[in-house]
C-alpha positions in Angstrom: -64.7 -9.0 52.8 -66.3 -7.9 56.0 -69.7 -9.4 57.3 -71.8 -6.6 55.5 -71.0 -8.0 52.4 -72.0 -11.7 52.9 -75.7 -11.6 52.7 -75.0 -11.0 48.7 -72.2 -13.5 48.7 -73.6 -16.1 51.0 -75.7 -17.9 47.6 -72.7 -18.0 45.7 -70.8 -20.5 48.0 -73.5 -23.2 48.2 -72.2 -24.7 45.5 -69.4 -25.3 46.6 -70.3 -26.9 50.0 -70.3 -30.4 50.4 -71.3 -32.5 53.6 -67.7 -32.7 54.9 -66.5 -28.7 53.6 -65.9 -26.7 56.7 -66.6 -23.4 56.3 -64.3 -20.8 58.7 -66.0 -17.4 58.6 -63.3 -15.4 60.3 -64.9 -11.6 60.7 -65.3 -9.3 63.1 -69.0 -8.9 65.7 -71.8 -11.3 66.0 -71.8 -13.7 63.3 -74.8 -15.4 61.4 -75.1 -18.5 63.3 -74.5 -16.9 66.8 -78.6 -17.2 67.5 -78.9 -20.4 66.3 -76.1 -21.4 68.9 -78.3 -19.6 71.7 -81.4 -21.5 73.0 -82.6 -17.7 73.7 -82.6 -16.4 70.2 -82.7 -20.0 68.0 -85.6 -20.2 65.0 -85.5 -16.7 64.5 -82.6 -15.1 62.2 -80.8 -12.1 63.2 -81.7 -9.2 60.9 -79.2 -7.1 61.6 -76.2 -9.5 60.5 -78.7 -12.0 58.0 -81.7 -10.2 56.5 -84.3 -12.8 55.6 -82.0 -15.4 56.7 -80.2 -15.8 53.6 -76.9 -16.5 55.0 -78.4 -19.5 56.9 -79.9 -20.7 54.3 -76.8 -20.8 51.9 -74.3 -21.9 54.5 -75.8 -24.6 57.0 -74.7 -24.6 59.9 -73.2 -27.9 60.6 -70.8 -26.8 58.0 -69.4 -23.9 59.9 -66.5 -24.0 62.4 -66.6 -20.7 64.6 -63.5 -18.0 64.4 -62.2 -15.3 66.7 -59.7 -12.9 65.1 -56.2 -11.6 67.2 -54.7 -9.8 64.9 -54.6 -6.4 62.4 -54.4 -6.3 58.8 -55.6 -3.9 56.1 -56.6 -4.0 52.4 -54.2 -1.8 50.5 -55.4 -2.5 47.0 -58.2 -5.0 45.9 -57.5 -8.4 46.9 -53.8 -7.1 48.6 -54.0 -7.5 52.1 -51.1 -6.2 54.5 -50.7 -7.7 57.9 -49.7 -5.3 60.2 -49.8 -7.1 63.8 -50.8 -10.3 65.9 -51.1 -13.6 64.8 -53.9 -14.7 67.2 -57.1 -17.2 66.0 -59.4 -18.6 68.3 -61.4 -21.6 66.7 -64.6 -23.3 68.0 -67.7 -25.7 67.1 -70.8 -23.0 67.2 -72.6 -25.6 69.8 -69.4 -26.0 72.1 -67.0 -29.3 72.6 -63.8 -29.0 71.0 -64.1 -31.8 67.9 -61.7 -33.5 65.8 -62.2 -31.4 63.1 -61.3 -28.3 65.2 -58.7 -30.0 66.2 -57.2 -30.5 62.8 -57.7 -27.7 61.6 -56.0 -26.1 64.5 -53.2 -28.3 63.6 -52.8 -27.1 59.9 -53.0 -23.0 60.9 -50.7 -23.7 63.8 -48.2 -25.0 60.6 -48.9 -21.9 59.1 -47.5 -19.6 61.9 -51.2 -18.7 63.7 -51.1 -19.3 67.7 -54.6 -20.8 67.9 -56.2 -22.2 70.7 -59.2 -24.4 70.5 -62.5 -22.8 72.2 -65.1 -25.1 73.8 -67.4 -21.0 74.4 -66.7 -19.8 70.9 -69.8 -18.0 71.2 -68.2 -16.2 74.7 -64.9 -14.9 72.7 -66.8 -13.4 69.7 -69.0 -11.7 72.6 -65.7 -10.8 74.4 -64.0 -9.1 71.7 -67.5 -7.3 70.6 -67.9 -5.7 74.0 -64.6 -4.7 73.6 -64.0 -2.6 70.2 -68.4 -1.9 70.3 -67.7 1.0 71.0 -64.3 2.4 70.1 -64.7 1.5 66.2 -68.0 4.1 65.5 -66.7 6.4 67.9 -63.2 6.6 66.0 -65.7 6.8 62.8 -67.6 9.7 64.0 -64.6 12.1 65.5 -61.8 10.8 63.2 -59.6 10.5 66.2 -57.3 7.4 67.3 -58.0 5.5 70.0 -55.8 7.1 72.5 -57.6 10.2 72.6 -60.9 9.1 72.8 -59.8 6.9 76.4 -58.0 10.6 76.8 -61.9 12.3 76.7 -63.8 11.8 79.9 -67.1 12.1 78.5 -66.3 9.6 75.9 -65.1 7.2 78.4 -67.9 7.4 80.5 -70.1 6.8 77.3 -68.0 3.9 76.4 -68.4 2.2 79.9 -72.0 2.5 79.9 -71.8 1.4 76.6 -70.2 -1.7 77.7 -72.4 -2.1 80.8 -75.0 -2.7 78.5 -73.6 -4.9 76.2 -72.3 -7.3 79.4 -76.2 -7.1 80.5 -77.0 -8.5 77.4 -74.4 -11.1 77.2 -75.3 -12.1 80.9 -78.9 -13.1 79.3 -77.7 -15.4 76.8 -74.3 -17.3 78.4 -72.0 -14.6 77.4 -71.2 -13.3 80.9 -68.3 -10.7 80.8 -66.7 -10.2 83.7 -63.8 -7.9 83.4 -63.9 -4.3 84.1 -64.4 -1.6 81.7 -61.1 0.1 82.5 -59.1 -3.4 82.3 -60.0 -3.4 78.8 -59.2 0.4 78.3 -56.0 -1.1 79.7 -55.6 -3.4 77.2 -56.6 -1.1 74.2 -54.0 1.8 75.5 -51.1 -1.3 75.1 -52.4 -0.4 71.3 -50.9 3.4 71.1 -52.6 6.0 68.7 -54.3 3.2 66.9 -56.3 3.7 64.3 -59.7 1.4 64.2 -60.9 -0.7 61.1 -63.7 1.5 61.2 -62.4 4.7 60.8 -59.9 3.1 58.1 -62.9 2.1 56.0 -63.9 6.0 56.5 -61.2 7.2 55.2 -60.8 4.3 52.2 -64.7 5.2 51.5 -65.5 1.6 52.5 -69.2 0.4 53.7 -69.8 0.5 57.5 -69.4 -2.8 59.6 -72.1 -1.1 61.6 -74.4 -3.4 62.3 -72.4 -7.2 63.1 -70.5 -4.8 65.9 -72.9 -2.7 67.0 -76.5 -3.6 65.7 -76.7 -6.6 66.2 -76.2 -6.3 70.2 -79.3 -4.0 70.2 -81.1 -5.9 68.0 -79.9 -9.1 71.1 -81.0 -6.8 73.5 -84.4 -6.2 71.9 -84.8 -9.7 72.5 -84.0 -10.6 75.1 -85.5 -7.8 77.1 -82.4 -5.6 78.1 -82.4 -2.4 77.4 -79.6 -0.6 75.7 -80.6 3.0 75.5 -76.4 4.1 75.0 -75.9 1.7 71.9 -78.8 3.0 70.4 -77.9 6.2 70.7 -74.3 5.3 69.2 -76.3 2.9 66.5 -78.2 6.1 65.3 -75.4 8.1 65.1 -72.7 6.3 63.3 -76.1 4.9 60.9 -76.6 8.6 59.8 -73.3 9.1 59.3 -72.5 6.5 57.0 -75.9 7.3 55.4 -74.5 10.8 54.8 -71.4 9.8 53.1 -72.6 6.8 51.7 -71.2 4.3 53.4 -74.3 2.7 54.9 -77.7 1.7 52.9 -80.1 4.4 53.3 -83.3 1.8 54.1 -83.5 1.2 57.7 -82.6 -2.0 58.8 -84.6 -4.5 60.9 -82.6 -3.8 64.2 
């Protein structure tokens, strides 16, 4: 499941949560309990990623161990995943130090043929990877095209890298400070061929949107914090009305 569908599922699991259960949400974008981690944004949920704060409310947060994804898979029939590439997770405590229970669990997933490394700024690497595929996922979703030839567009590029400006603006406010060049990580993404984003993959599968963990909730973080992110929206609105169009993304307009 991707990060859209947890707000429904999130009630379901309390249940099964004891004081001790670790819970490992590994998805893509900003995830629930990234603002509650952030003296800038905590008290307040994020709408984009928990409406009403039902996610929070389900899953405390003392139970959750942070997760970054390395790695590409798809869903080739329900519950059948295929892994296509990468084996990389990135593991972390929401409020920072590397514990014993990250530890351990980095142990056991290391025995299972992950490379993990153990993150005292788990908050950082989810940011990281966000500014990093922010941008290429929606624009792959909107022009069908692979990733190759939208780097290959000049205007795109230039849209991307402003884009990406923005999003390291906003990270810069809240302890999430990207340094590395836009074109570095173009460099990086190239490495990747004529790939094919998750996004556009959902598209063509007729899956719902991960719209607003990747790209919402940064504007909705910007909003916030006071930096203004006048390219995201633009590319917010546009991949929003898409998916509205086809419908792959609710039609009631979201709190972001």
């Amino acid at each position: 499941m991707k990060a859209q569908a947890l707000p429904s599922l999130a009630p379901s699991l309390r249940p099964l949560l004891g004081a001790e259960t670790v819970v490992l949400p590994a998805m893509n974008g900003v995830p629930w309990w990234f603002g509650e981690s952030t003296e800038e944004l905590r008290g307040r949920p994020l709408e984009s990623v928990d409406p009403d704060g039902h996610i929070a409310a389900a899953i405390p947060l003392r139970n959750v161990v942070g997760c970054v994804i390395h790695a590409s898979a798809t869903t080739t029939a329900p519950g059948v995943a295929a892994h296509r590439m990468g084996h990389g997770l990135i593991l972390g405590e929401p409020a920072g130090p590397v514990s014993a229970r990250v530890s351990g669990l980095g142990d056991v997933l290391t025995r299972a043929g992950f490379e993990v490394t153990c993150s005292t700024r788990i908050r950082y690497d989810a940011w990281y990877k966000l500014w990093g595929n922010m941008t290429m996922n929606p624009l792959s979703a909107l022009t069908g095209a692979t990733t190759d030839r939208i780097l290959d567009d000049e205007l795109l590029r230039a849209f991307c890298i402003t884009a990406m400006r923005e999003a390291a603006a906003v990270g810069a406010r809240i302890g999430c400070d990207v340094r590395q060049s836009a074109e570095d990580r173009f460099a990086v993404t190239r490495k990747l061929g004529a790939f094919r984003t998750s996004m556009l993959q959902d598209v063509d599968a007729g899956r719902t949107l991960e719209l607003d963990a990747l790209v919402g909730a940064v504007r909705e973080i910007g909003r916030r914090v006071g930096v203004a992110t006048p390219a995201i929206d633009t590319l917010l609105g546009l991949t929003r009305l898409f998916g509205r169009v086809r419908g792959l993304y609710p039609e009631e307009v979201r709190r972001n």
